[in-house]
Each structure stands twice: as structure tokens, then as C-alpha cells.
C-alpha positions in Angstrom: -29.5 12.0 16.4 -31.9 14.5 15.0 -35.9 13.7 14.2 -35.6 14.8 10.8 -35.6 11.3 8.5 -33.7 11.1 5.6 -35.9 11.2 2.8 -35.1 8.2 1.2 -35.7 5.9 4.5 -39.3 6.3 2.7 -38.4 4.5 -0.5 -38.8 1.2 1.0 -41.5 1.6 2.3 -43.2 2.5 -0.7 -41.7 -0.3 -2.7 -42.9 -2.7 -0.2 -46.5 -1.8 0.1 -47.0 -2.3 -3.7 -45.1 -5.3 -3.4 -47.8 -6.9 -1.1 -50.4 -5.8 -3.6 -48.8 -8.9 -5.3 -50.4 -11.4 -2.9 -53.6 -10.7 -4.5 -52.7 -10.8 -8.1 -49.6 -13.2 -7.9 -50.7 -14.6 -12.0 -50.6 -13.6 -15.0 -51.2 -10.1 -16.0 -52.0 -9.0 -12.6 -54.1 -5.8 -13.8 -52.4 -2.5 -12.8 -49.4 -4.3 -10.6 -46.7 -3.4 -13.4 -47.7 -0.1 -13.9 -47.9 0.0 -10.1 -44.8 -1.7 -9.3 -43.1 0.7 -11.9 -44.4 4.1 -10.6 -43.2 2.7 -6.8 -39.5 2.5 -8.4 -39.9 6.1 -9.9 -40.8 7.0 -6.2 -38.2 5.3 -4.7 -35.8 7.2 -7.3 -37.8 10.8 -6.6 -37.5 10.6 -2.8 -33.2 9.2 -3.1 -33.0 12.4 -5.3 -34.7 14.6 -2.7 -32.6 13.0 -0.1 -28.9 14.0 -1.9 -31.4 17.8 -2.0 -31.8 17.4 1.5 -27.9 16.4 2.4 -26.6 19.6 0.2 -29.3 22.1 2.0 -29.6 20.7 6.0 -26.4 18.4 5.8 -25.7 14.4 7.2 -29.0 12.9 9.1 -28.2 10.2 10.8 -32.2 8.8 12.6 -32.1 5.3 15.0 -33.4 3.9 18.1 -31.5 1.6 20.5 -27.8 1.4 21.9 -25.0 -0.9 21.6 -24.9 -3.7 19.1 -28.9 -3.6 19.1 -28.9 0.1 17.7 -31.2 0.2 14.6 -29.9 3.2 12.3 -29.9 4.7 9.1 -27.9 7.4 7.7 -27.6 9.9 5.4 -24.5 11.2 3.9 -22.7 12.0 0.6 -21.7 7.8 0.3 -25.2 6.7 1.3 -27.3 9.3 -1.1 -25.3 8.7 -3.8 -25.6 5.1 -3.2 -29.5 5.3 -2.6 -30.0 7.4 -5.9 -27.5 4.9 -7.7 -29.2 1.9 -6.8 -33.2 3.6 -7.2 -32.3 4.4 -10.3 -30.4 1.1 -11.8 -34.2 -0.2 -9.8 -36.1 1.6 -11.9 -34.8 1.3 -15.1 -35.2 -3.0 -14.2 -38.5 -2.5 -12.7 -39.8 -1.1 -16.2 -37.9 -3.3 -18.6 -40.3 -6.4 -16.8 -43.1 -4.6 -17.5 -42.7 -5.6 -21.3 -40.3 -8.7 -20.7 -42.7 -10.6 -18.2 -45.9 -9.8 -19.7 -47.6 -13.2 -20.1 -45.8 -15.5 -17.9 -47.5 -17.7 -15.5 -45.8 -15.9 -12.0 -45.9 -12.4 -13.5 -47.1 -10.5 -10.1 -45.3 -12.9 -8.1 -42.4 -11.4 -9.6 -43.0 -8.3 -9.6 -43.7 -8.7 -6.0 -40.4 -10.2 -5.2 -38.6 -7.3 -7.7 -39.7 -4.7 -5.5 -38.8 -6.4 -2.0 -35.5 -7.5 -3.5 -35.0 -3.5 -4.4 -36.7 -2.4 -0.8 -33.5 -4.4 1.0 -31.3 -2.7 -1.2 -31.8 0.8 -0.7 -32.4 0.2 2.8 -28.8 -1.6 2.8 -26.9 1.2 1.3 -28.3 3.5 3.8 -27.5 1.6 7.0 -26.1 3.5 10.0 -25.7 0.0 12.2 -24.2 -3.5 12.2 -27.5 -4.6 13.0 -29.5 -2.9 10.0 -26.6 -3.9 7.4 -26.7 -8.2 8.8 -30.8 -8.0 8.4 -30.5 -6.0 5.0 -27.9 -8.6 3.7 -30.3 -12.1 5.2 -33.5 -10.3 3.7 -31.6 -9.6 0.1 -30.8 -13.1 0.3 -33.7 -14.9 0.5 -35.5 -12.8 -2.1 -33.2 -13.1 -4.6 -32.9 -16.8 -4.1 -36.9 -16.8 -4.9 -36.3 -15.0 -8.2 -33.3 -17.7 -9.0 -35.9 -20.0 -8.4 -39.2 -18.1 -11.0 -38.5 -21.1 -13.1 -38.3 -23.7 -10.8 -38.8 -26.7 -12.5 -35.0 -25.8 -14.4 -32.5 -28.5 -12.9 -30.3 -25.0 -13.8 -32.1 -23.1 -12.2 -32.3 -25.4 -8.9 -28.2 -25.6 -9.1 -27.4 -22.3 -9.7 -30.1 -21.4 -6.5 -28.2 -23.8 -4.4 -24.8 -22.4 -5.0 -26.2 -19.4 -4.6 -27.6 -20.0 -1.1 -24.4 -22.1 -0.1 -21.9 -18.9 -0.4 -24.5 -16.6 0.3 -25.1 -17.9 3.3 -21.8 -18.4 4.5 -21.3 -14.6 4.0 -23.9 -14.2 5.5 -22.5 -16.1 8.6 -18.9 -14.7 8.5 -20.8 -11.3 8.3 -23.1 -11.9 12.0 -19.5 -13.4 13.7 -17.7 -10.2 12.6 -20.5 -7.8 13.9 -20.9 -9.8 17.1 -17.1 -9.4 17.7 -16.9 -5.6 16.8 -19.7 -4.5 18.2 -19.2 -6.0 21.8 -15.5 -5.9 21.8 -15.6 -1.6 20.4 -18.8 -1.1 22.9 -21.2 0.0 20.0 -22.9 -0.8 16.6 -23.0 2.1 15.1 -21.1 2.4 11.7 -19.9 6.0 12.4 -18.5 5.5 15.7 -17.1 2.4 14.4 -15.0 4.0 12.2 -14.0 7.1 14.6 -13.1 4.0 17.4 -11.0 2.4 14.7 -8.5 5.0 14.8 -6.9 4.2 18.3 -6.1 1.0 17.3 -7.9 -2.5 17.6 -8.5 -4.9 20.1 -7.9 -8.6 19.1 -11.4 -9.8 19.0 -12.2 -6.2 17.0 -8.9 -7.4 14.4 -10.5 -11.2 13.8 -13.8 -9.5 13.7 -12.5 -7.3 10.4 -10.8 -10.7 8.8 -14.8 -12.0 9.2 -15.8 -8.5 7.4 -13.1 -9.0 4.7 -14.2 -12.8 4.4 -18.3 -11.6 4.0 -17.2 -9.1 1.5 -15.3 -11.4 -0.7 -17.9 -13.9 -0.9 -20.9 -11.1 -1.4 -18.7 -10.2 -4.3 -18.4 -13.6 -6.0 -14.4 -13.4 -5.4 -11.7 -16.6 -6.7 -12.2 -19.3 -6.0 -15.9 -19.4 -5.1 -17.4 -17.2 -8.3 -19.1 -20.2 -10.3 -22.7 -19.2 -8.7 -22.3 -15.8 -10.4 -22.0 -17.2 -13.6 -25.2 -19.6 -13.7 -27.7 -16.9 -12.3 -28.7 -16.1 -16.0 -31.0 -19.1 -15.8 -33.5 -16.7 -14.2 -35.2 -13.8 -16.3 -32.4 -11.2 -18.1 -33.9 -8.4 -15.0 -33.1 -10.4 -12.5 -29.4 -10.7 -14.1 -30.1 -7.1 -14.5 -30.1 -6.1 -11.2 -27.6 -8.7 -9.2 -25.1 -7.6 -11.5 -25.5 -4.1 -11.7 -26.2 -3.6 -7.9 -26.8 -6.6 -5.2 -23.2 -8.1 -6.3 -22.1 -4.6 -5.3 -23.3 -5.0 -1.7 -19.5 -6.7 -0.5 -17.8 -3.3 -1.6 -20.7 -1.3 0.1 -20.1 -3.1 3.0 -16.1 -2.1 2.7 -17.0 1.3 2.0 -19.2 1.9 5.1 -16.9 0.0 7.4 -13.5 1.3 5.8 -12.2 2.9 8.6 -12.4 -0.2 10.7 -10.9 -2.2 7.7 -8.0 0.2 6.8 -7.0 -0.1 10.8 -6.0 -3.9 9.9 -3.1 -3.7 8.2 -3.6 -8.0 7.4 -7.1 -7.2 6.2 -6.0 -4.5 3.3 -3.5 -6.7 2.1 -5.6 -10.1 1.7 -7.9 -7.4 0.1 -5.4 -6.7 -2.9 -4.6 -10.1 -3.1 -7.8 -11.5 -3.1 -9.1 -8.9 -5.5 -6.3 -8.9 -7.5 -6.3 -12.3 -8.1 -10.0 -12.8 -9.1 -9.5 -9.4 -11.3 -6.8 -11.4 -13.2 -8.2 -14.6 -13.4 -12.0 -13.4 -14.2 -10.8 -11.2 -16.8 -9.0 -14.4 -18.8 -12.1 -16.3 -18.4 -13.9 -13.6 -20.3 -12.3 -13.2 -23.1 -12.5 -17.0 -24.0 -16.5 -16.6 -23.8 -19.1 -17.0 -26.7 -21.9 -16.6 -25.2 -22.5 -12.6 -24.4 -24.2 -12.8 -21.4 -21.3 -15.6 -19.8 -19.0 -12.7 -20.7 -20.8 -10.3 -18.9 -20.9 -13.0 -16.3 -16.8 -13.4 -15.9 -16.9 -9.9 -16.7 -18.6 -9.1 -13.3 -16.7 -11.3 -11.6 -13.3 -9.9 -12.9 -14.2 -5.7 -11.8 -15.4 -7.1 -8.7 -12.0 -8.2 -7.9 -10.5 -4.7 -9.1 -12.7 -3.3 -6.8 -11.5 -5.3 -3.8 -8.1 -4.3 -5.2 -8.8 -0.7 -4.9 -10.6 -1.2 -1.3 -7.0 -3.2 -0.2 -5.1 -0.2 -1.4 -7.0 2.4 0.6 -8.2 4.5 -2.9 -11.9 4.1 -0.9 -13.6 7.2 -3.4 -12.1 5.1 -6.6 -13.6 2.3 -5.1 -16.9 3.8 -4.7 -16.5 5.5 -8.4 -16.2 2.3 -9.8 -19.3 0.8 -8.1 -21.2 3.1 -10.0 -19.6 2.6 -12.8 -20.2 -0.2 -13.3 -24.1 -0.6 -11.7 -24.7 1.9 -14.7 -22.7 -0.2 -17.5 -23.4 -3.7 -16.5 -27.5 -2.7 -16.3 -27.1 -1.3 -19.5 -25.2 -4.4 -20.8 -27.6 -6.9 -20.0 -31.0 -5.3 -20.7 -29.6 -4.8 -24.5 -27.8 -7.4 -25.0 -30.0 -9.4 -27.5 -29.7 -6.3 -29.5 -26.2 -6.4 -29.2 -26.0 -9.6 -30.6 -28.2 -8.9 -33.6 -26.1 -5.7 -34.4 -22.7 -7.6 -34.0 -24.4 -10.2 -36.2 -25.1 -8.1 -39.2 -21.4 -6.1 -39.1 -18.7 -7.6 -41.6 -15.8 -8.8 -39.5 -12.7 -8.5 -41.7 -10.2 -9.8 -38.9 -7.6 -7.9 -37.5 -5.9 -5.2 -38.4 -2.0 -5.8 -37.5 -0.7 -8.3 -35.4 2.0 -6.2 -33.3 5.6 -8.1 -32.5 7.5 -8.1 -29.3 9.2 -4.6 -30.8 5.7 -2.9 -31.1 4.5 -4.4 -27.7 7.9 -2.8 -26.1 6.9 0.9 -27.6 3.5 0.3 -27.1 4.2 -0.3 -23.5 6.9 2.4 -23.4 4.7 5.2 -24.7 1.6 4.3 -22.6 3.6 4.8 -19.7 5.0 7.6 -20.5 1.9 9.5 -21.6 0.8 8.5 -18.2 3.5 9.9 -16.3 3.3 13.3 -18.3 -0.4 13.3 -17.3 0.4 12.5 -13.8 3.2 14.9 -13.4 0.8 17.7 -14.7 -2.7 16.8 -12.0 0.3 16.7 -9.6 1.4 20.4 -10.5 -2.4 21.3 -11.1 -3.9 19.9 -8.2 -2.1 17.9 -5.6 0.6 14.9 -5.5 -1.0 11.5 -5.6 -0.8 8.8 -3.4 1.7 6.1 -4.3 -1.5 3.5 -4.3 -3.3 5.9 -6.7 -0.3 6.1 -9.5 -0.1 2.4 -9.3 -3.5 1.8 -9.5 -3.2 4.6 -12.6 -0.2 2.2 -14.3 -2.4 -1.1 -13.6 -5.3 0.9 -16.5 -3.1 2.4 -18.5 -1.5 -1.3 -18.9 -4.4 -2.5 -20.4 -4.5 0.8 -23.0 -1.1 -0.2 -24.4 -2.5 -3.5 -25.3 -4.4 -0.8 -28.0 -1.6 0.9 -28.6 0.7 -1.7 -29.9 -1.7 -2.6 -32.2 -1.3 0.6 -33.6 2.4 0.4 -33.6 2.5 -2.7 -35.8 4.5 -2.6 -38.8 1.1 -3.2 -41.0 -1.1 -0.7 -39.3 -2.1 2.3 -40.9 -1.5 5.8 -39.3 -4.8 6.8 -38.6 -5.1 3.6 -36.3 -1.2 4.6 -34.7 -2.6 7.8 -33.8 -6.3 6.7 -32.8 -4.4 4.3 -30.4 -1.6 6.7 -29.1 -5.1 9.1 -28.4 -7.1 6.3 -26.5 -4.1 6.1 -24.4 -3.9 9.8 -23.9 -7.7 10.2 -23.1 -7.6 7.3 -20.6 -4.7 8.9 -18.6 -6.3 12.3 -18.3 -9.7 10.9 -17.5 -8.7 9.1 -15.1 -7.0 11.9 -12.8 -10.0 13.9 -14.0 -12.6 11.3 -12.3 -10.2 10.8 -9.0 -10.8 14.2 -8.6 -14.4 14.2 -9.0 -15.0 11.3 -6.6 -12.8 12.9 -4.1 -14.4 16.1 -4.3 -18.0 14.4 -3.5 -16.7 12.1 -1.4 -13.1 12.7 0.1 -14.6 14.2 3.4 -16.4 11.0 4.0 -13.8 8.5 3.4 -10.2 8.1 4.9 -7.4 9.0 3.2 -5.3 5.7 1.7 -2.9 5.0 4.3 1.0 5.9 4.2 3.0 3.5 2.1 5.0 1.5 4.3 7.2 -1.5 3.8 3.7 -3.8 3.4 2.0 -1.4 1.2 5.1 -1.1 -1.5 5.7 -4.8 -1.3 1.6 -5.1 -2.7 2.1 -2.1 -4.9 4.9 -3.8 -6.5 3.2 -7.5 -6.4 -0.1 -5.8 -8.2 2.3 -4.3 -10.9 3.8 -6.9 -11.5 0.9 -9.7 -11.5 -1.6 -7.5 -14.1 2.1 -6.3 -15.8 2.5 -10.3 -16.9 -0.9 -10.2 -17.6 -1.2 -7.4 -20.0 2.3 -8.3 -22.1 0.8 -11.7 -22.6 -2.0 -10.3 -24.0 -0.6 -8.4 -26.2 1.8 -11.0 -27.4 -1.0 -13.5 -27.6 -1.8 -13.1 -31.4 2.0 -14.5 -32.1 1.1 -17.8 -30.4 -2.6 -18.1 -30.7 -2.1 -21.1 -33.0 0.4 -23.2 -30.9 -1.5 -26.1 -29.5 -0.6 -25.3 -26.2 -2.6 -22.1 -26.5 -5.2 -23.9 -27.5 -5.9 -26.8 -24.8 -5.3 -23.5 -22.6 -8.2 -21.6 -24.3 -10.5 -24.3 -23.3 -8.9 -24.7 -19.7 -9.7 -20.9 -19.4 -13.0 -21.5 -21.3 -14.2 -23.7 -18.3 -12.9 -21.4 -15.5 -10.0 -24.0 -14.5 -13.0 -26.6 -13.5 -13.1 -25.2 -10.5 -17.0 -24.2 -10.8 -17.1 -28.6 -11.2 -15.0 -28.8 -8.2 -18.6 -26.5 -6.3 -20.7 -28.8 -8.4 -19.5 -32.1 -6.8 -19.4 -30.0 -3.4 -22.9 -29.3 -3.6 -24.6 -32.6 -5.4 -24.9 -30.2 -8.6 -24.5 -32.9 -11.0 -27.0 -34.7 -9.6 -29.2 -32.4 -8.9 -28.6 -31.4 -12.8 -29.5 -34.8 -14.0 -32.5 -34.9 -12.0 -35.7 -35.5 -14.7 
């Protein structure tokens, strides 16, 4: 312990104290609050900056009170600052775009208010050193962000989507406080650190049923198959709000992995429901997606479908890919819904000739063929460069480059032009090396932090191979999908897809949805 705080434990403090100004302006055009409740955000993103400052100068600071499974703590370290500044920044960029998009409505400061408490749990989330800290981050973040579900509550939407919401959210919620009862009195502490260092010794039973509770939080947190329909109905609150679940709170499941991943890579059972989980809602999100008209419902399934990959990556052990791809995608996704009605209007105006070629089961076979073997020259030369890979991290490398050859045989179609061939054969290229190129990175910044994915036993091959093989499937039938687009079996199973397999109805009956949706 040391009695120098991280810098950034002071960002939610800030954000919260201009988020009470809102009690006394909770109306329309409340004065200065916007300008306020912006300048807060910009603080909150200054001091997470001069935190990451303060870990490269003085090193990890880790501040708390308390002992056992009632130790309150906070942390910071290369996952947490990066983390802080990531999600102070995605805050930010939200907090300003209401400024303009809110101006007028009835509840402006009310939101505002509840904006900058949602943000406040947050950053104080990804910067928990305790059990204790992370279950009261994850209760607060839900009840705020079930408010701004609700800013237009007289929506029968609105109402549904709020009560699914709350339903799985506070399941997770419940799974979550088990699984921290049971680690932190069965492993004799709460603290996330010594959590992880205990882990390695092995795990008592309780501890082992306490992780399957983690892995069971996580997946719901994350809006994982088969209980994702609430994720896709949240866009009947205001395009911020969407904003900001998607591009950081719907993060908080793989956070809670990443903190806790040496706990969860000592349960062999919890890594592999982990890939299987994810790798199912990966699949299955990204069919939805592509059957969807409406942009934001795309974004939606989207979300749904890389947080599944993400899980995927967290079962395989590649934890700095894992935490690569959270900010990833925080960054795109934020950027993807707060332009996406000018996205529309651009897409709109451009002239849409239809496709290009239509590739045949030869060009999917060299398409396929050359993606994978671009990707093993690339892999052979980081493994020369640098160091061998993992065999998690070369499958995980084949499960992208699948998804390039999709391009590629498009290119390889008898009618395609050769400027299109080698534009294809390069996107496959680029993807390889930049892939290899960003593992590094992320292990570089965050390697030290983060175990090292575990040796490939007879368990870890047998979900290697099940992986390849499932998003393998996947990606040839994609490909091949133009050749019997117009069968009328493809059809009735566009629409099947088109309504996620009914299963969101199946939530709706659960929860009294359609009759809460037919409610006057």
C-alpha cells in the first residue's frame, strides 16, 4: 500500500459533483450544466492521462482500506490506466455530442446528471483493486443506466427494453456477489492482485464454483447467446446513451475477465465454456447482422457478435488481445453510432451498381488457399523476427484471416478485374501483418500484467480445433452465399436470421414484454 493515490481515483469525483449540480437544474436548458458537465469529462480524461504519466514515472499504486473480502481498493497499473484513459475519453467525446443532441428536451439536466454518474461508476470500475469495489461499481452502473433507458418513459419500448435490461443485469449482478462471496472467503482475501497470485497453487472447490459464477456474470454483462435481445432494443433511449453502453459499459464483462484472469485461467472448465460461449454468440451475432436494415440494429448484432470474439479470446488465454480488442472496439463502436445518421445520408447519395463478381466454389477454394497461406508466411516471419506464437494465438490469427478470404475470392472470380484480384490479395496481406504487428504492441504494454495463455493440452487443442472449425463453416458459407442467395430456402432463412431465431420473443413472453408493449 503506498499513500500516494492514483491520479485518476479523482475523476469520479469530479464527474459526480457536477452531476449533483443537476438536482437544481434537472429541465430544460439547465444554464451552464452542459458546458459544465462537458468540462468535468475533459477532467476526468486530463487526470486518467496524468495517471498512465504517473504509472510510467513512480510505477503501479495500488491505495485501499480494510482486509479480507471487506477491503475497498483501487489500483493503478498498465491494464487499469489504459482502461481509465480509454473509457474518459470514449466519456468525453459522449458527454459533448449531448450537449448539441439534448439541447431542448424536457429532462435535459436530468440527463446530464445521470451521464456523468453513469461515467463516474465506470472509471471507478476499471480501476478496482477489490471484489468489493468491482460488485458496488457493477450495482451502481446498473441502476443508472436503467434511468437513461428509461429518459423517455412513457415509450412501451422503452419500458421493455428497461425491463430486460434490469432482468439480466441483475442476474449478473447476482452471479457476480455469489462468486466474490465464494472467492473471497474460501482464498482468505478480496483483493484482485492477491487473487490472481493465490490462483496459481491451485483452487479450492468453493474458489472453482466461485469462477463458473465469474464466467456466468461476465457472459451476461456482455449480452452473450442466448440472452442478447436487451442489447438490441437499448436504441429506444437517446443515440449517447447507445453511444456509451456500446462503446464501454457492455465492455465491463471482459474487464471483469481481465482483472480476474488469473483466477479464471486456473479453471480449466471455466476457459473452455469461455470459447464456447463466446464463440457461439460471435457466430450467431455476426449472421444476425448482416441480415439488418436498419444501421443502428446492425451496430446492435454487431456488438453483440465482437463481444462473443472477445469471450473467445479470454477462453483461449490471448488476455492482451482481449484487452486490444476492448479498445478497439470502445473507439469504433462510439464512433459508429454518434455518425451514423451521416452515414446513412452518405450511403444514400452513392450509386450502388451491385456486385462486382460472384466467385464459384473454385475461386472460394484459392481464395481460401492463398489467405492461408499469406498468413502462414507472415506467421513464420514474426516467429523468426520476434518470438514463436502460441498455438491459441495462430488459431485465433486463421479464425481473421478466414473472414479476409471472403474478400479475396471475390477477387479471384472469373469476372473480376485485376485491380480488384490484387486489392483483395493486399487486404489479405495487410490483415496478416497487422495483426502480428498489434499482438506485439498489446503485449509489450501489457504482457507483464497479464498471464501468459496456458500450455496447449489435450482440452485446449480439442477447442482450438472446435473454433476452427465452427467460424471455418461459417466463413465458406459466406462466401458461397451469393450462388444460393435466390433459393427459397435462403430466403425463409434470411428472415429466421432477420429476427434472431425468435429467441428475443421467447425473453418477451418471459418477461410480460408483449404486454407491457401493448400497453396504451
Amino acid at each position: 500500500m503506498t499513500a500516494l493515490a492514483p491520479l485518476p481515483v479523482f475523476a469520479p469525483l469530479l464527474l459526480l459533483a457536477v452531476a449533483a449540480l443537476s438536482l437544481f437544474a434537472p429541465g430544460r436548458r439547465p444554464g451552464s450544466l452542459p458546458r459544465l458537465a462537458e468540462l468535468a469529462a475533459l477532467g476526468a480524461l486530463g487526470l486518467a492521462a496524468g495517471g498512465l504519466l504517473q504509472l510510467v514515472w513512480g510505477g503501479p499504486v495500488t491505495l485501499g482500506f480494510g482486509s479480507g473480502a471487506a477491503l475497498v481498493a483501487v489500483r493503478l497499473d498498465a491494464v487499469s490506466a489504459s482502461l481509465a484513459l480509454l473509457v474518459s475519453c470514449v466519456g468525453w467525446i459522449v458527454v459533448r455530442y449531448s450537449r448539441t443532441y439534448l439541447d431542448g428536451e424536457t429532462r435535459e439536466g436530468h440527463f446530464h446528471g445521470l451521464m456523468l454518474a453513469t461515467l463516474a461508476a465506470v472509471v471507478i470500475l476499471v480501476q478496482a483493486g477489490s471484489l468489493l469495489v468491482v460488485v458496488v461499481c457493477f450495482l451502481a452502473v446498473g441502476l443508472a443506466l436503467r434511468r437513461l433507458l428509461l429518459f423517455y418513459p412513457e415509450r412501451a419500448e422503452a419500458q421493455r427494453a428497461a425491463a430486460k435490461f434490469s432482468l439480466v443485469w441483475g442476474a449478473g449482478d447476482v452471479a457476480l456477489i455469489l462468486a466474490s462471496a465464494l472467492i473471497a472467503f474460501s482464498l482468505g482475501t478480496g483483493s484482485i492482485a492477491a487473487l490472481n497470485a493465490a490462483a496459481a497453487g491451485g483452487l479450492p472447490a468453493a474458489a472453482q464454483l466461485g469462477v463458473a459464477l465469474l464466467v456466468l456474470a461476465a457472459a451476461l454483462k456482455t449480452a452473450a447467446f442466448p440472452l442478447h435481445g436487451w442489447l438490441t432494443e437499448v436504441m429506444e433511449a437517446p443515440t449517447p446513451v447507445s453511444a456509451l453502453l456500446h462503446a464501454g459499459i457492455i465492455n465491463s464483462g471482459g474487464v471483469l475477465l481481465i482483472a480476474l484472469s488469473g483466477l479464471v485461467q486456473a479453471s480449466p472448465g471455466a476457459m473452455a465454456a469461455l470459447v464456447m460461449i463466446g464463440g457461439l454468440t460471435a457466430l450467431f451475432g455476426a449472421s444476425v447482422m448482416l441480415t439488418q436494415s436498419a444501421v443502428k440494429t446492425a451496430l446492435a448484432w454487431s456488438t453483440i457478435a465482437q463481444m462473443g470474439f472477445m469471450l473467445l479470446q479470454c477462453g483461449l488465454g490471448l488476455w492482451t488481445l482481449a484487452l486490444l480488442h476492448i479498445v478497439a472496439h470502445s473507439l469504433y463502436k462510439a464512433h459508429a453510432f454518434l455518425s451514423s445518421g451521416g452515414a446513412v445520408r452518405q450511403v444514400a447519395l452513392v450509386r450502388r451498381p451491385g456486385p462486382v463478381a460472384v466467385p464459384g466454389f473454385a475461386a472460394v477454394a484459392k481464395a481460401f488457399l492463398l489467405a492461408l497461406l499469406l498468413f502462414a508466411a507472415v506467421a513464420g516471419a514474426f516467429a523468426w523476427l520476434a518470438a514463436p506464437k502460441s498455438p491459441q494465438s495462430l488459431a485465433l490469427g486463421v479464425i481473421l484471416i478466414l473472414g479476409v478470404a471472403y474478400l479475396v475470392a471475390q477477387g479471384l472470380a472469373d469476372a473480376a478485374p485485376r485491380a480488384l484480384t490484387l486489392r483483395t490479395a493486399a487486404a489479405s496481406l495487410t490483415a496478416a501483418v497487422a495483426y502480428f504487428t498489434f499482438q506485439l504492441i498489446a503485449s509489450m504494454v501489457w504482457g507483464e500484467s497479464l498471464p501468459e495463455p496456458p500450455a496447449a493440452g489435450p482440452l485446449e487443442w480439442a477447442l482450438i480445433v472446435l473454433a476452427l472449425f465452427s467460424f471455418g463453416v461459417v466463413a465458406v458459407a459466406q462466401a458461397l452465399f451469393p450462388l444460393w442467395a435466390h433459393h427459397p430456402a435462403a430466403a425463409g432463412l434470411r428472415v429466421h436470421l432477420a429476427n434472431g431465431l425468435y429467441l428475443n420473443t421467447v425473453l418477451d413472453r418471459l418477461t410480460g414484454g408483449f404486454r407491457l408493449s401493448r400497453t396504451p
